[in-house]
C-alpha positions as CSV (number, residue, x, y, z in Angstrom):
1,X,1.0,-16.8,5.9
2,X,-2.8,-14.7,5.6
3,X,-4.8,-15.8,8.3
4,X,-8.6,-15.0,9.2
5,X,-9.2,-12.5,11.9
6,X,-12.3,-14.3,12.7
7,X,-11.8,-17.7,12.5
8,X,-8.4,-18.1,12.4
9,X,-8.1,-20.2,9.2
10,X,-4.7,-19.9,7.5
11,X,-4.0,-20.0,3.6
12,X,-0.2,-19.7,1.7
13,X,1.2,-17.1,0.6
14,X,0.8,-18.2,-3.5
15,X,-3.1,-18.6,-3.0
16,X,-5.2,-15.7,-4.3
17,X,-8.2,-15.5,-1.7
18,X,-9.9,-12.4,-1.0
19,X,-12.2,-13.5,2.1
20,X,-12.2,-16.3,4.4
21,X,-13.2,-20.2,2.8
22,X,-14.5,-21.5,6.0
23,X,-16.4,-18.1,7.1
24,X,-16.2,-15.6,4.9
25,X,-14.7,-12.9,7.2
26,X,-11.7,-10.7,6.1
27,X,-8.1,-11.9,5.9
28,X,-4.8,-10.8,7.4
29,X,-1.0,-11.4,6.9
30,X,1.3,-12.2,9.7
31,X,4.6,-11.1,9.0
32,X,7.2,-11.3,12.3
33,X,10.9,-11.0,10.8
34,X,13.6,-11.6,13.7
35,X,15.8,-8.9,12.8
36,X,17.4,-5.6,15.0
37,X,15.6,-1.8,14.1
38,X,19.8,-1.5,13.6
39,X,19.2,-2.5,10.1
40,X,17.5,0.1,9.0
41,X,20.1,2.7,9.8
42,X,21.4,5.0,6.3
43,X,18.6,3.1,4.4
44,X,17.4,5.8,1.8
45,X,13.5,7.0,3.2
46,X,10.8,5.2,1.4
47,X,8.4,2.6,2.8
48,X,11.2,-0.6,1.5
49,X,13.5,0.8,4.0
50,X,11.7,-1.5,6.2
51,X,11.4,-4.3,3.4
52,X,12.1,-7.2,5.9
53,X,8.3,-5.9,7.3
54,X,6.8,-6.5,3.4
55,X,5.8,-10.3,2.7
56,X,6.8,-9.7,-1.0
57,X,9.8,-10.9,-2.8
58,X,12.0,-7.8,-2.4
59,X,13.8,-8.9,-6.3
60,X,10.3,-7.9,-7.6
61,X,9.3,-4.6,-5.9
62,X,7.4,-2.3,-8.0
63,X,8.0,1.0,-6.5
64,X,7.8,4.8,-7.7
65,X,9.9,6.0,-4.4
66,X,6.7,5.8,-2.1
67,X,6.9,7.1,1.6
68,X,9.4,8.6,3.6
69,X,6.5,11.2,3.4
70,X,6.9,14.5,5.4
71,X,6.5,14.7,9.0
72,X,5.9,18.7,10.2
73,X,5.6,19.7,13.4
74,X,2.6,22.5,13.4
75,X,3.0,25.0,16.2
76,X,0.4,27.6,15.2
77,X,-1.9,24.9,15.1
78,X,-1.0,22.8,18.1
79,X,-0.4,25.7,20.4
80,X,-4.1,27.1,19.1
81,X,-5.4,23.2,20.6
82,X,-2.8,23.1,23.5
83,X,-1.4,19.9,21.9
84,X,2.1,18.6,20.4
85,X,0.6,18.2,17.1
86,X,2.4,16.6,14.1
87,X,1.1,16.3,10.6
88,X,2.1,12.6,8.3
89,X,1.6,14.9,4.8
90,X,0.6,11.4,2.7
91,X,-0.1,13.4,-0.2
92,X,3.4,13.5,-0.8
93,X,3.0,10.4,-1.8
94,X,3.8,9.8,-6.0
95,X,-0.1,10.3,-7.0
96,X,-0.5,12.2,-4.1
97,X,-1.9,10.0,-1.6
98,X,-1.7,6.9,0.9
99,X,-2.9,4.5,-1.7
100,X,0.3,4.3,-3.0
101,X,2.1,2.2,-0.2
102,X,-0.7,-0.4,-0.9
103,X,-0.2,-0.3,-4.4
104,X,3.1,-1.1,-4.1
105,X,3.0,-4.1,-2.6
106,X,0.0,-5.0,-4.0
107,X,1.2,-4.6,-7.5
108,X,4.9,-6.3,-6.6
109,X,2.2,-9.2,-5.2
110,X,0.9,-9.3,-8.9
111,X,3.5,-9.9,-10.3
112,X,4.7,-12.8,-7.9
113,X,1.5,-14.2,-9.1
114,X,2.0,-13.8,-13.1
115,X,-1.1,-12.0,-13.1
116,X,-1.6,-9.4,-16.3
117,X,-5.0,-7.7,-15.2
118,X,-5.4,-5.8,-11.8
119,X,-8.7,-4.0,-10.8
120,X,-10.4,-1.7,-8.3
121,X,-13.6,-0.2,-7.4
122,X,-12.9,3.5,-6.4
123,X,-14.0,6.7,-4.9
124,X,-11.3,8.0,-6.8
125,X,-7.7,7.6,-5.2
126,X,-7.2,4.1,-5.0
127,X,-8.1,4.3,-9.2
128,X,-5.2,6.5,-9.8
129,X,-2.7,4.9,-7.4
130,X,-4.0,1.5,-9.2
131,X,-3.5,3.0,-12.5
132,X,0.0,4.3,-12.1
133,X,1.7,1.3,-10.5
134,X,-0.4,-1.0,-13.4
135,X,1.4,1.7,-16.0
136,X,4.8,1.0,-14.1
137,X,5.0,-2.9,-14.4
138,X,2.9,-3.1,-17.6
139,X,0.0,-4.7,-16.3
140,X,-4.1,-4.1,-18.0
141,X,-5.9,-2.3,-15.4
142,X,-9.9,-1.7,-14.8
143,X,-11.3,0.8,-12.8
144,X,-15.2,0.8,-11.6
145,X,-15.9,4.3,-10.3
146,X,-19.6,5.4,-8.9
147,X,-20.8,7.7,-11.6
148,X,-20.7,11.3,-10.9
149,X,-19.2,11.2,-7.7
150,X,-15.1,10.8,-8.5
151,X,-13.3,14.2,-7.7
152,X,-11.8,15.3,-11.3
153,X,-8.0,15.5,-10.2
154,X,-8.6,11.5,-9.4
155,X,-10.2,11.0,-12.7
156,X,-7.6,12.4,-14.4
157,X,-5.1,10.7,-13.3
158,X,-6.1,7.1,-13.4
159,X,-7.3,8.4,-17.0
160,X,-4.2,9.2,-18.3
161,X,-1.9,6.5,-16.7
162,X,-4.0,4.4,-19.1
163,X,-6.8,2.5,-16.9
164,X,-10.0,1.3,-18.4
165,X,-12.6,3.5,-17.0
166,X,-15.8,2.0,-16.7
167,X,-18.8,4.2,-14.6
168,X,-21.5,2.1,-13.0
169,X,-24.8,3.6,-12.2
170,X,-24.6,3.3,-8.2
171,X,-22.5,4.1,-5.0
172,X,-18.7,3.0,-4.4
173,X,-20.1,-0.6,-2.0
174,X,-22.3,-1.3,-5.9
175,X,-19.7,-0.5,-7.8
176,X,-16.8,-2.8,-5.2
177,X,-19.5,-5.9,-5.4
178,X,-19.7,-5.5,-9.4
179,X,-15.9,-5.7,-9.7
180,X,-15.2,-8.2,-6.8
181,X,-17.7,-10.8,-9.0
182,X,-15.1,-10.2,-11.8
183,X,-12.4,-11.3,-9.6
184,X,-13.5,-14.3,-8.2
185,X,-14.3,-15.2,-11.8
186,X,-10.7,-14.9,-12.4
187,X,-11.2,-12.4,-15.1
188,X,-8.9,-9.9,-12.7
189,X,-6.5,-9.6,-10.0
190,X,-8.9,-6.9,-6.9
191,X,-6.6,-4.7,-5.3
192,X,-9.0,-2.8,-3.3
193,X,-8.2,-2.8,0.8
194,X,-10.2,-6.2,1.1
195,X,-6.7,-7.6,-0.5
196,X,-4.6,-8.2,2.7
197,X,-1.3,-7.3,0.9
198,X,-2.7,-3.7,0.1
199,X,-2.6,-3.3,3.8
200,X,0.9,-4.5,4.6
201,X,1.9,-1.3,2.3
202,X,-0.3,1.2,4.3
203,X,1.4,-0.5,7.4
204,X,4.4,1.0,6.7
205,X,3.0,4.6,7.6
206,X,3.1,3.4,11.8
207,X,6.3,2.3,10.9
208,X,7.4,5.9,9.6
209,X,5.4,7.9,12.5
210,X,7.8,6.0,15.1
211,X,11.0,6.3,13.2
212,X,10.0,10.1,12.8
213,X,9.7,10.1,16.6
214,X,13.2,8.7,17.4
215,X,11.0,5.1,18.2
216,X,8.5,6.2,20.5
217,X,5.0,5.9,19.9
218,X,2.6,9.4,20.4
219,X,-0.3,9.4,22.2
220,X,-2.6,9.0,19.7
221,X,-2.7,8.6,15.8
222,X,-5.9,10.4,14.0
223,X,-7.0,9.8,10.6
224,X,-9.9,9.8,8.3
225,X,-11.8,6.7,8.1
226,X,-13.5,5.5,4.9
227,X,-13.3,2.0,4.0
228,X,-11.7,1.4,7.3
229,X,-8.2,-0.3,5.4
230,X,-5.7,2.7,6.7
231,X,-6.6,3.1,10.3
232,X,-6.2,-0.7,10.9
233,X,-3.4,-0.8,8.9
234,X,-1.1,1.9,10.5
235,X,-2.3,0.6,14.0
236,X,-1.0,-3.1,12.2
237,X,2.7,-1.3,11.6
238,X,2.7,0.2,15.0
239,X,1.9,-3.0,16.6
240,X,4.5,-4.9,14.5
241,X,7.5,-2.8,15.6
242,X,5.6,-3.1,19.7
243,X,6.2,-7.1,19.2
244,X,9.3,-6.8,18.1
245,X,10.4,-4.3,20.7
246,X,11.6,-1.2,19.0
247,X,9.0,0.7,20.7
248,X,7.6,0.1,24.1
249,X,4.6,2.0,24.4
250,X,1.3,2.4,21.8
251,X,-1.3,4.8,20.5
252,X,-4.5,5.2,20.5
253,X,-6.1,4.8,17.1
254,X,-8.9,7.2,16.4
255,X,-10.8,7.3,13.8
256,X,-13.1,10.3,12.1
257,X,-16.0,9.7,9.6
258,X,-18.2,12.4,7.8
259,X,-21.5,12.8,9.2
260,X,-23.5,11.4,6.2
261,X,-21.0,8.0,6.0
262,X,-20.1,7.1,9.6
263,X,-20.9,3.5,10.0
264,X,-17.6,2.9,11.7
265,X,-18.5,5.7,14.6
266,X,-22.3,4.4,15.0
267,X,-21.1,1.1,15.5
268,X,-18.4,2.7,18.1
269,X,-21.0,4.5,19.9
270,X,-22.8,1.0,20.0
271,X,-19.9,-0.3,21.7
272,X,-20.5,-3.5,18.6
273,X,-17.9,-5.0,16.5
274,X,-20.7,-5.1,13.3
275,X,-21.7,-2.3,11.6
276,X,-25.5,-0.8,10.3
277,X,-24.4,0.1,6.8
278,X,-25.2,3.6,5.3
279,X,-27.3,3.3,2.8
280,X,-26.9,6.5,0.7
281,X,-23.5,7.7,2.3
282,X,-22.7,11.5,1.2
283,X,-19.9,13.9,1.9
284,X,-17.7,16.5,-0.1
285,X,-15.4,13.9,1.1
286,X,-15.7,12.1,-1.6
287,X,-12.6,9.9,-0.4
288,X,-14.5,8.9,2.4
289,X,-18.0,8.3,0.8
290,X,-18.3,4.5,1.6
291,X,-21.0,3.2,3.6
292,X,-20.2,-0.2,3.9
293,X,-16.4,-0.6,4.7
294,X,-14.9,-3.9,4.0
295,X,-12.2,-3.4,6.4
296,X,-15.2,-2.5,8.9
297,X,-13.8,-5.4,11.6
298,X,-10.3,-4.5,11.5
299,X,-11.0,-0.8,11.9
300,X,-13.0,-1.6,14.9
301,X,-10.7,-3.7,16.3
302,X,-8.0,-1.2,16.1
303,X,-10.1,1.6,18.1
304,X,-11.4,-0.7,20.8
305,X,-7.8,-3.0,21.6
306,X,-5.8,0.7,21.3
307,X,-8.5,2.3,23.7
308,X,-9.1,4.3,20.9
309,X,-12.3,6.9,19.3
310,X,-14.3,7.8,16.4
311,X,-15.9,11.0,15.7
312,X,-17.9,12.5,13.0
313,X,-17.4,15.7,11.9
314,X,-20.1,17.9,9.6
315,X,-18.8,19.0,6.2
316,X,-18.8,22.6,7.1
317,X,-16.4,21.3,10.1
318,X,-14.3,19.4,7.2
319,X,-14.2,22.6,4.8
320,X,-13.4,24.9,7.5
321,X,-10.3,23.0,8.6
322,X,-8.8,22.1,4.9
323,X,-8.7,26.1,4.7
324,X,-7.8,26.3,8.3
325,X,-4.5,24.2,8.0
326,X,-3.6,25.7,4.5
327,X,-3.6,28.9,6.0
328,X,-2.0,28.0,9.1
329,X,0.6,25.8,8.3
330,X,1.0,25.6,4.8
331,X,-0.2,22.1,4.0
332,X,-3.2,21.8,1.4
333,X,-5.2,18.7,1.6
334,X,-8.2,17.5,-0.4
335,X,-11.4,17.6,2.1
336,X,-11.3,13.5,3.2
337,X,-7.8,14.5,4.7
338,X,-8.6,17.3,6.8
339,X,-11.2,15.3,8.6
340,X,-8.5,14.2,11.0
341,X,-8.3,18.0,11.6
342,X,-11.9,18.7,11.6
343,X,-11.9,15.6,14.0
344,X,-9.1,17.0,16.1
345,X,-10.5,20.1,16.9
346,X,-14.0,18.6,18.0
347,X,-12.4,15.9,20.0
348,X,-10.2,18.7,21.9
349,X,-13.2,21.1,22.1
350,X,-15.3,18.4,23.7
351,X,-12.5,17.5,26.8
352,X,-12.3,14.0,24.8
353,X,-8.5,14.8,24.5
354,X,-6.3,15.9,27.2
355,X,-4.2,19.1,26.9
356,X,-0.4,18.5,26.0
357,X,-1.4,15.6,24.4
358,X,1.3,14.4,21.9
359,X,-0.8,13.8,18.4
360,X,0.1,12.3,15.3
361,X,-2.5,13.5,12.2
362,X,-2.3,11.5,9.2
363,X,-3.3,13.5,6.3
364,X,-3.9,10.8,3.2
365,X,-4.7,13.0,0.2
366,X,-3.0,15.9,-1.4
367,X,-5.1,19.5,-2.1
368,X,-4.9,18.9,-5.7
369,X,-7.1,16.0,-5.3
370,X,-10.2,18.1,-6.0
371,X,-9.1,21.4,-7.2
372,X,-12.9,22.0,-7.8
373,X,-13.7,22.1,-4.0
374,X,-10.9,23.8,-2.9
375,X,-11.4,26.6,-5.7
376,X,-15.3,26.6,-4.8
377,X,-14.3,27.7,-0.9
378,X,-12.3,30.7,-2.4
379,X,-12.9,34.1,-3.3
380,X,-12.6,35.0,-6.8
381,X,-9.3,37.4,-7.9
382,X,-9.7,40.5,-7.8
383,X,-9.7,42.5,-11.5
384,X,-7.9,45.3,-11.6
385,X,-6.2,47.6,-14.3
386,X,-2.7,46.9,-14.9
387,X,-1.2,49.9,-12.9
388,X,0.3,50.9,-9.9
389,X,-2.5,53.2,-8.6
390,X,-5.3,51.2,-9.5
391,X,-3.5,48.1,-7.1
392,X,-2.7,50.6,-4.6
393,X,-6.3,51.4,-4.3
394,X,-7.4,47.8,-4.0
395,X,-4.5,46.6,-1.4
396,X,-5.8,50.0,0.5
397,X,-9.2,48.8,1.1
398,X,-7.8,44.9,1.4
């Protein structure tokens, strides 16, 4: 059934409801299947391996082969913390990030529904998850994007998987209130993260980090917080697989923000379960540019029942680590992602976590995101003759 966090009001399945009738707080689906972590065994790895976890019909999935998302253990990186650190890469993911669990389920939800037009508001990667999973079960789908302030690679994509992109003179909260009137007009299906069932798909990353741990739960799980959906959702998955005793302990949940978008740690710092929006939120982390999450609630009730954090990290912090983890470990991320690094490094620097501390980093966008910034932190090539001495000379003085 979806139930409301806050006032515990329950609504079917069939209905589509965004928010709560009787109070108008945000909605959540309880899902608790009686079955042993047994059947999962020789299930091929993507998210439906734990189908039984998804309240969708499983006849209808809509799925491009999401999850089952690489799960590297960094030792140059960890050992340079002192901490077991292991990196979720979610921009393996088939547009290249998180989004695409959600979508999933969301889309499969769609089509339970017979609805033929799905939309989003977007900082960019929800739009081209949304656009790709629309292009896969032949739904219409809008897109409302903040002008000027969608990373290209993002653009592109939901561009050419054949969304209608419309660009609204405003910030990602305007451009989410524009296209949430539309939906409870009817005139389209919302599938950003204030849809509960986007959130069973993002679940599914807690269920992966266990199974990647032989069912044990890590001592803490850090990720990037924007509109708040993914950090309540993973802490969701983790919890799921507690109450059904696969695992037997929990994490903490911590969650890191940008400096210029951080409602969710102000509010932390507050000790409060509302937040002060950001008026004017800004970042290079344009995936994490939101100053008014809609998941705010859930987010914060992840960090405080989890004895959880939140952090904000500066945007030189964020750059520095992107490059830092490319160059120490191989994994390119777009600049939202390597907040949980940037976050990780401040929150070990500052004796906030423990030495030998087993963490779990959950990076949610792939480098190729925003080519732009990642280019923009580089040097130049170097132009040189097409000879061997002319090379020589330049590797000499390299």
């Amino acid at each position: 059934m979806i139930k409301c966090i806050t006032c515990g009001a329950e609504y079917g399945l069939e209905e589509i409801i965004y928010t709560c009738k009787e109070c108008g707080s945000i909605l959540e689906i309880t899902c608790k299947p009686d079955v042993s972590r047994d059947i999962f065994d020789c299930r091929k790895s993507t998210m439906w391996k734990y189908k039984e976890f998804m309240p969708v019909d499983e006849s209808r999935i809509i799925s491009l082969q999401e999850g089952g998302t690489p799960f590297i253990k960094c030792n140059k990186l960890g050992d340079q913390l002192g901490v077991k650190l292991y990196i979720k890469v979610e921009g393996s993911n088939p547009t290249g990030s998180f989004k695409d669990r959600g979508m999933s389920v969301g889309i499969t939800k769609a089509m339970e529904l017979g609805v033929n037009t799905v939309g989003c508001a977007s900082t960019g990667n929800t739009s081209a998850s949304l656009a790709a999973y629309a292009a896969r079960a032949g739904l219409r789908c809008i897109v409302i994007l903040p002008s000027g302030k969608v990373a290209l690679g993002k653009l592109a994509q939901a561009m050419f998987h054949g969304a209608e992109v419309i660009s609204v003179e405003g910030n990602f909260d305007e451009a989410l209130e524009v296209i949430t009137s539309l939906a409870l007009d009817g005139k389209l299906y919302l599938l950003n993260s204030v849809n509960p069932f986007r959130l069973e798909g993002q679940k599914s990353i807690g269920f992966e980090i266990v199974d990647d741990l032989g069912w044990r739960s890590p001592d803490r799980i850090i990720l990037p917080v924007g509109n708040a959906g993914n950090i309540s959702a993973i802490w969701k998955g983790v919890r799921e697989f507690y109450e059904a005793d696969f695992i037997n302990d929990l994490p903490r949940m911590t969650g890191i923000q940008a400096e210029g978008a951080a409602p969710i740690t102000n509010a932390v710092r507050r000790g409060a379960y509302d937040i002060i929006p950001v008026e004017n939120p800004e970042t290079v982390a344009t995936a994490i540019r939101i100053g008014a999450p809609v998941s705010a609630l859930k987010a914060l009730r992840a960090i405080y029942d989890s004895d959880g954090l939140s952090e904000t990290v500066t945007d030189d912090e964020i750059l520095y680590s992107q490059k830092l983890l490319a160059r120490s470990e191989g994994i390119g991320v777009e600049p939202a992602s390597a907040a949980s690094i940037a976050g990780l490094r401040k929150l070990v620097e500052n004796g906030e976590i423990d030495k030998g501390e087993e963490i779990v980093c959950v990076v949610t966008g792939h480098l190729l995101k925003d080519p732009n910034t990642a280019i923009n932190a580089c040097k130049e090539p170097i132009n040189v003759e097409a000879n061997v001495e002319a090379l020589s000379r330049v590797l000499k003085g390299l």
